[in-house]
MOPAC internal coordinates of N, CA, C and O (Angstrom, degrees):
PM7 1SCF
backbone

  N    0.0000 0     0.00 0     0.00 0    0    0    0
  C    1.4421 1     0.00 0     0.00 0    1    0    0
  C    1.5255 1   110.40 1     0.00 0    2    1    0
  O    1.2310 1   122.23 1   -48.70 1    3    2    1
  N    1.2191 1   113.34 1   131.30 1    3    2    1
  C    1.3844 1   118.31 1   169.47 1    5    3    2
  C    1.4954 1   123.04 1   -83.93 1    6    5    3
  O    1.2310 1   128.11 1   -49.46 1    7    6    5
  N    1.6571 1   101.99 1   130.54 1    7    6    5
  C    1.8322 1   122.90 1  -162.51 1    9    7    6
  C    0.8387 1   129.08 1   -73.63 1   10    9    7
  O    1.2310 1   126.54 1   137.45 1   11   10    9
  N    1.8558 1   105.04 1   -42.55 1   11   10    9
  C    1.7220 1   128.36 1  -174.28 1   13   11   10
  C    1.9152 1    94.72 1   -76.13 1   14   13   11
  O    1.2310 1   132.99 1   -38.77 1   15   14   13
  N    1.5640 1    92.51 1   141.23 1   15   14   13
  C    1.4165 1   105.72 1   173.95 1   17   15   14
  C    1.5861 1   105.26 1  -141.05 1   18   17   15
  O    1.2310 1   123.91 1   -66.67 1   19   18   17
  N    1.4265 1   110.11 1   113.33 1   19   18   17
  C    1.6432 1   104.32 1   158.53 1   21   19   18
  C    1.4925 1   108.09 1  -110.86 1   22   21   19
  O    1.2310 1   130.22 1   -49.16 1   23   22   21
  N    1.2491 1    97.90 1   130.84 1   23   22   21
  C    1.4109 1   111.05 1   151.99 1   25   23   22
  C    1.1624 1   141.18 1   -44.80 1   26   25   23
  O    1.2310 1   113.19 1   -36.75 1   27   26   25
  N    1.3835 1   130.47 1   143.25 1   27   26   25
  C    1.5199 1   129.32 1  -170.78 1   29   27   26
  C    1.3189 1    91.89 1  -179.14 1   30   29   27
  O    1.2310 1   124.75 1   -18.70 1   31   30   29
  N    1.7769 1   108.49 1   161.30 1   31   30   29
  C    1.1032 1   162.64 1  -119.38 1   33   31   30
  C    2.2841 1    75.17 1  -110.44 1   34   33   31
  O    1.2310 1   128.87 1    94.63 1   35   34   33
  N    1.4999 1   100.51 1   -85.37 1   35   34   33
  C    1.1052 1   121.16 1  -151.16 1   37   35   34
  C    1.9767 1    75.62 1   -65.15 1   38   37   35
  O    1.2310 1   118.67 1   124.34 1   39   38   37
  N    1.3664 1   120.14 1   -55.66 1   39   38   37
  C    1.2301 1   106.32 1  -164.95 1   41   39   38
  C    1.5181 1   119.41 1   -23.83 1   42   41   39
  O    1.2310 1   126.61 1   125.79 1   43   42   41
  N    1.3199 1   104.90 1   -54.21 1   43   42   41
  C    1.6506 1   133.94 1  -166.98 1   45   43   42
  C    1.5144 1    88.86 1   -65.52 1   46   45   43
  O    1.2310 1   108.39 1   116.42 1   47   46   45
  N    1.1414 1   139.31 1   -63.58 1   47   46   45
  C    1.7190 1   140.17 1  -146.78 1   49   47   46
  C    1.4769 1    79.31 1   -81.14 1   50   49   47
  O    1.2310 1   106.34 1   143.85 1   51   50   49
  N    1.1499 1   142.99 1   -36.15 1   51   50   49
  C    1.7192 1   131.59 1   166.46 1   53   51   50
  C    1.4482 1   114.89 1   -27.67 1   54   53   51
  O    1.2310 1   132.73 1   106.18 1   55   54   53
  N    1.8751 1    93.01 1   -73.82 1   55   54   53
  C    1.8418 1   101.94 1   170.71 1   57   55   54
  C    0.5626 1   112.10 1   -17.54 1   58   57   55
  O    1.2310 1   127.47 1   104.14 1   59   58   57
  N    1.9475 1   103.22 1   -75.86 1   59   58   57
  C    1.5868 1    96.38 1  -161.61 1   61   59   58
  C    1.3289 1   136.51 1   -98.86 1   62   61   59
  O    1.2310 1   117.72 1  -138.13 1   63   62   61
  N    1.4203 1   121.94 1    41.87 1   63   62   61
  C    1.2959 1   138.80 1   170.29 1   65   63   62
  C    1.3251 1   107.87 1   -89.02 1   66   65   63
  O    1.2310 1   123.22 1   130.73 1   67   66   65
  N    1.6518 1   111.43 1   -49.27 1   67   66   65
  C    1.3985 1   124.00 1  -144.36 1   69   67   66
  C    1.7459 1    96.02 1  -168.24 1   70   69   67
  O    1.2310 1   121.73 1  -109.38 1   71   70   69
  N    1.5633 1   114.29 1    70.62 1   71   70   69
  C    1.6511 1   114.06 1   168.86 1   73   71   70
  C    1.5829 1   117.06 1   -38.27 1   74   73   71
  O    1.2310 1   123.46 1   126.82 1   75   74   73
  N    1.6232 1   110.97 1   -53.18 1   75   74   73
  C    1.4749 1   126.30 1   175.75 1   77   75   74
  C    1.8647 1   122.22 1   -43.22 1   78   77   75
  O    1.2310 1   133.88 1   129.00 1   79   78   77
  N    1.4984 1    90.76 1   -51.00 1   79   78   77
  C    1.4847 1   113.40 1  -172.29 1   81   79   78
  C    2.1029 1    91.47 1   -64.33 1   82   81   79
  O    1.2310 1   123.71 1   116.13 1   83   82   81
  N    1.1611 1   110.48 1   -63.87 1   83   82   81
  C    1.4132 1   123.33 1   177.08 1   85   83   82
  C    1.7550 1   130.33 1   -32.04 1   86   85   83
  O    1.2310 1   133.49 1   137.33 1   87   86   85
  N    1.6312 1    91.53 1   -42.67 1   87   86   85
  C    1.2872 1   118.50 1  -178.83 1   89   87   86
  C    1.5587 1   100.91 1   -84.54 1   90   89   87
  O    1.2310 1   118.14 1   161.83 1   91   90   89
  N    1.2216 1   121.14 1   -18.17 1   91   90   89
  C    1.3624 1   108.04 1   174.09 1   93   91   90
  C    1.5809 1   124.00 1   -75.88 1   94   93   91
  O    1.2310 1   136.33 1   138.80 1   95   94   93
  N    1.6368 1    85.99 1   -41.20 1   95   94   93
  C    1.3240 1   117.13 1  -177.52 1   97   95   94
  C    1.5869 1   116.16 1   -35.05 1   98   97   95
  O    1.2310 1   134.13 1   103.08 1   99   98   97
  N    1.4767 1    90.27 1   -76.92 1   99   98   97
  C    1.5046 1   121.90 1  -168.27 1  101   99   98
  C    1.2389 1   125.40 1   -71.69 1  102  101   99
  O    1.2310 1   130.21 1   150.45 1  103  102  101
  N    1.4141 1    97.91 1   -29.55 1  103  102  101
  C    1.5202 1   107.40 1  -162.75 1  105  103  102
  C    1.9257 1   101.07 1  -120.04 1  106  105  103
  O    1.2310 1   108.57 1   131.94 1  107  106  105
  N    0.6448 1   138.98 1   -48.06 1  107  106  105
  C    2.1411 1   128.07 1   128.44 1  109  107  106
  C    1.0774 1   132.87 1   -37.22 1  110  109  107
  O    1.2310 1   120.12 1   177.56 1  111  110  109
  N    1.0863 1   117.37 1    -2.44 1  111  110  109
  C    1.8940 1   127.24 1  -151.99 1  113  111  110
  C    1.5045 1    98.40 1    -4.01 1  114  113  111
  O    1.2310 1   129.01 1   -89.75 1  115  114  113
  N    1.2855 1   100.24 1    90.25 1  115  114  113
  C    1.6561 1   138.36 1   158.15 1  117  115  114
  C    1.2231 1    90.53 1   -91.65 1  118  117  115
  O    1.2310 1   120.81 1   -47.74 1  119  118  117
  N    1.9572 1   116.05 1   132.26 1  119  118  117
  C    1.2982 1   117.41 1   141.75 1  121  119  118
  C    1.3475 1   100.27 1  -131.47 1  122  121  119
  O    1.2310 1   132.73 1   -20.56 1  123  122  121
  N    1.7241 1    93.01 1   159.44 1  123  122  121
  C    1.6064 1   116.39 1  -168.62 1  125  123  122
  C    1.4125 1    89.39 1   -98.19 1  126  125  123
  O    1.2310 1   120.36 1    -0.82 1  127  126  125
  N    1.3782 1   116.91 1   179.18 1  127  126  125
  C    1.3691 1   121.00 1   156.05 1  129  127  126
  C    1.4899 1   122.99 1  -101.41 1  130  129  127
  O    1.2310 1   124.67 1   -46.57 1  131  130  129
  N    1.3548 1   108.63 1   133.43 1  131  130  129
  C    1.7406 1   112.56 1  -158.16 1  133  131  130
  C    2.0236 1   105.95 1   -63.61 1  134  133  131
  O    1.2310 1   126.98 1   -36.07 1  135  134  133
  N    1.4654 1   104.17 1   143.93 1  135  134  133
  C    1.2684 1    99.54 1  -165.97 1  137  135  134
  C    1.4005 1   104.70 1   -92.95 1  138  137  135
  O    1.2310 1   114.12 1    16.49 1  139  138  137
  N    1.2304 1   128.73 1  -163.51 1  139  138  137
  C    1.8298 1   132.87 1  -146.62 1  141  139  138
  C    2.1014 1    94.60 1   -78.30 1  142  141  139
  O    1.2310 1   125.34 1   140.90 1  143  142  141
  N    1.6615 1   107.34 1   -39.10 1  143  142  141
  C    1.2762 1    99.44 1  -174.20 1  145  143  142
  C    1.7495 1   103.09 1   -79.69 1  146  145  143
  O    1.2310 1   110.29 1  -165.90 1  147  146  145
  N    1.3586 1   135.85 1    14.10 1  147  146  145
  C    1.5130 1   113.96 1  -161.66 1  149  147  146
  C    1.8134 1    69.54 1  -111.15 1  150  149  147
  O    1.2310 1   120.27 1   144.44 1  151  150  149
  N    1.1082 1   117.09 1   -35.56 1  151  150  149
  C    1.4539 1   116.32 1  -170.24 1  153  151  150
  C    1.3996 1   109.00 1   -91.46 1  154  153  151
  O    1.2310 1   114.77 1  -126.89 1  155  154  153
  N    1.3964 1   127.51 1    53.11 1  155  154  153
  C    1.0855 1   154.88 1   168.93 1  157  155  154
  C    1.0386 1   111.16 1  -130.65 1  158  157  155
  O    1.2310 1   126.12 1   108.40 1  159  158  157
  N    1.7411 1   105.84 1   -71.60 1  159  158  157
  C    1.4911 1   102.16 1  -176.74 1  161  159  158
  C    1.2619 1   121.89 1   -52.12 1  162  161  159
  O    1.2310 1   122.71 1   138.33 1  163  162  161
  N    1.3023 1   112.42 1   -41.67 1  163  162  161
  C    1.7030 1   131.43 1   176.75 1  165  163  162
  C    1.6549 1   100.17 1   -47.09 1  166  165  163
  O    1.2310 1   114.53 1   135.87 1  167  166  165
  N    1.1835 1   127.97 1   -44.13 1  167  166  165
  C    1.9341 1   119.69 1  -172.22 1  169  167  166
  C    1.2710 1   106.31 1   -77.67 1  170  169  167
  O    1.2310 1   122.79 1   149.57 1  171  170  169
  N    1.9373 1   112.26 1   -30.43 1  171  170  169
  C    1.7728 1   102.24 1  -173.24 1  173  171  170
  C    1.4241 1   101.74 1   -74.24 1  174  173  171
  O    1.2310 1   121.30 1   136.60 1  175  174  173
  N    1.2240 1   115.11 1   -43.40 1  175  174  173
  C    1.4852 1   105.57 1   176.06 1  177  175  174
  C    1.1304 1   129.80 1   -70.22 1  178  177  175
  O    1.2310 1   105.27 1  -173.07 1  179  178  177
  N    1.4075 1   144.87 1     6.93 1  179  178  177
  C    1.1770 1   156.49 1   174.03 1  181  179  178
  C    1.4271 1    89.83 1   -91.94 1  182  181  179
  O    1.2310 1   128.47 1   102.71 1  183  182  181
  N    1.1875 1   101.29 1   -77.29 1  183  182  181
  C    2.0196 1   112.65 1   172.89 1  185  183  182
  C    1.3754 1   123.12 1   -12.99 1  186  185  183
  O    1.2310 1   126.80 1   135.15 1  187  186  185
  N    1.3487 1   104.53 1   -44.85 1  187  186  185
  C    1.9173 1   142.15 1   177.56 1  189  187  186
  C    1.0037 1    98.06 1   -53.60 1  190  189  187
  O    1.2310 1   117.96 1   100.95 1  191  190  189
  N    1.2683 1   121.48 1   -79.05 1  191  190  189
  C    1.3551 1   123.98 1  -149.27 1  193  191  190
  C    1.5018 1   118.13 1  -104.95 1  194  193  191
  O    1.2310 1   124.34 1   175.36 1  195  194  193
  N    1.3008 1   109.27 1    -4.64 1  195  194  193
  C    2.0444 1   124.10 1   135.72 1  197  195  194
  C    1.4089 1    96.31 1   -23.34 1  198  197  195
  O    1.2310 1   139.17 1    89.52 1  199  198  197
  N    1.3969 1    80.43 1   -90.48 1  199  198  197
  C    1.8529 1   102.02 1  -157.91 1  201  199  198
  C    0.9394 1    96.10 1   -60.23 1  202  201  199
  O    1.2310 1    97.29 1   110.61 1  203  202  201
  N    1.4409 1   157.97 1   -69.39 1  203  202  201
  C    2.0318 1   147.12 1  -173.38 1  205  203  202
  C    1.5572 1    96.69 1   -19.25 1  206  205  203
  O    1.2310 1   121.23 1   102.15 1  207  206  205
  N    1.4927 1   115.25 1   -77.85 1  207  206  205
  C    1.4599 1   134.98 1   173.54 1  209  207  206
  C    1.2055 1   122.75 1    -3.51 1  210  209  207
  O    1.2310 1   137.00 1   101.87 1  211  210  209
  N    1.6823 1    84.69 1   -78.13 1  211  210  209
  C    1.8268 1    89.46 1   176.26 1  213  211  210
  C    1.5858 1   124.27 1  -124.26 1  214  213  211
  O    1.2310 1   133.16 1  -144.23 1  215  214  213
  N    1.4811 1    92.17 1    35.77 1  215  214  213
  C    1.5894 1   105.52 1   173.16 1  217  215  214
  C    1.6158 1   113.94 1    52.65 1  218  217  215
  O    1.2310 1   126.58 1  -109.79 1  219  218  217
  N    0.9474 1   104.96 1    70.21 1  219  218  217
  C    1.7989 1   112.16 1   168.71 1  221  219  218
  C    1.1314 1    89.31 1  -123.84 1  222  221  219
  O    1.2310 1   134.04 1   -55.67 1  223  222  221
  N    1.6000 1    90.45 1   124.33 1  223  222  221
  C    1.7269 1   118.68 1   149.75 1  225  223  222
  C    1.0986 1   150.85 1  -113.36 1  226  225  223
  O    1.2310 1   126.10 1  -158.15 1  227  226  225
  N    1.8703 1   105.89 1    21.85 1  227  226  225
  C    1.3378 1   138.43 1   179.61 1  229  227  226
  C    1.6128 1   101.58 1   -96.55 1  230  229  227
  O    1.2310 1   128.62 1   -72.34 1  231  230  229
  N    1.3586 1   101.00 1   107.66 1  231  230  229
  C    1.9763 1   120.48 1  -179.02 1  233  231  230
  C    1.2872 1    84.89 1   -61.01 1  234  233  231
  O    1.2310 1   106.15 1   125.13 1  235  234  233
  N    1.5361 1   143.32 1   -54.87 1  235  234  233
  C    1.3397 1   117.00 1  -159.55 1  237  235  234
  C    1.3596 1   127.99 1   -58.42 1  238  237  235
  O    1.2310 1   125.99 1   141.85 1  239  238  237
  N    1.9191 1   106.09 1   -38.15 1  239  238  237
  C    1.2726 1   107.81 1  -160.96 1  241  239  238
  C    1.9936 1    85.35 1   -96.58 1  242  241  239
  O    1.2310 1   100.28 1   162.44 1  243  242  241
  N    1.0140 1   153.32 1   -17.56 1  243  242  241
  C    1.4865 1   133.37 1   164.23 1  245  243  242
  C    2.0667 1   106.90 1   -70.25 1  246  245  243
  O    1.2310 1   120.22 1   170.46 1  247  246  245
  N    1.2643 1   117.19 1    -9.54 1  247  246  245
  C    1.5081 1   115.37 1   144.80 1  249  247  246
  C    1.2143 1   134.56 1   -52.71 1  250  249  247
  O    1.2310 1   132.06 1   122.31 1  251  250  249
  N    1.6787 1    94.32 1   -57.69 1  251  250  249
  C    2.1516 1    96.66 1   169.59 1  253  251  250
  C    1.3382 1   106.93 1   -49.11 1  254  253  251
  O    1.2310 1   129.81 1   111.88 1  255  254  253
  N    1.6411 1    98.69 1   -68.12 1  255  254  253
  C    1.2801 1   113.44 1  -169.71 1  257  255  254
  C    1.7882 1   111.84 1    -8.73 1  258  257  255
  O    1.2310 1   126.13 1    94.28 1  259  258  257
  N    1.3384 1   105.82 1   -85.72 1  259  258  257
  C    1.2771 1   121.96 1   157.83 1  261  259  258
  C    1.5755 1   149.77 1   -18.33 1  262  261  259
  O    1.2310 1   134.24 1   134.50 1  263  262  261
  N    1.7415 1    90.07 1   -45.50 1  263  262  261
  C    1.3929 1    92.19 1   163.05 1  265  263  262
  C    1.2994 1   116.57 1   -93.24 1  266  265  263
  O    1.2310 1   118.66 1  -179.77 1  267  266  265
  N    1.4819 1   120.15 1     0.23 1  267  266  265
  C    1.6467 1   112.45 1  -155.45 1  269  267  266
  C    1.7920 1    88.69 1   -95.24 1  270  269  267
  O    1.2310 1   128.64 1   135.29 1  271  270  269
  N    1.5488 1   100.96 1   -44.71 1  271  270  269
  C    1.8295 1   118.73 1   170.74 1  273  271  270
  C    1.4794 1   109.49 1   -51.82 1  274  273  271
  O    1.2310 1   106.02 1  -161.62 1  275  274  273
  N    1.1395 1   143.56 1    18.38 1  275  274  273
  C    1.5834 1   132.53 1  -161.58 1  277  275  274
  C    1.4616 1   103.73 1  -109.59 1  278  277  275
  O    1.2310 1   120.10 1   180.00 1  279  278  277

């Protein structure tokens, strides 16, 4: 069984979606593979914090960015 526990937002909305699904998760450290929207969010936020970083404020080129990073 796995010991380390961080907390989170989504962790918690896990619980309580699906205690079972959670308990597998966390406590087996079972991982699934993330589906098309987690691997979305995952490029805008990479994308995000590109451009924060090093200050780009051209939407086109934090677009590549993004798709080339996916």
């Amino acid at each position: 069984m796995k010991i380390k526990y961080r907390h989170s937002a989504s962790k918690t909305n896990t619980f309580i979606d699906s205690p079972p699904f959670w308990i597998i998760n966390e406590l087996f450290d079972f991982e699934s593979e993330p589906n098309a929207r987690m691997v979305m969010g995952l490029a805008a936020e990479d994308a995000a914090h590109h451009a924060l970083s090093n200050q780009i404020n051209d939407e086109d080129t934090i677009i590549d960015y993004s798709k080339k990073n996916m």
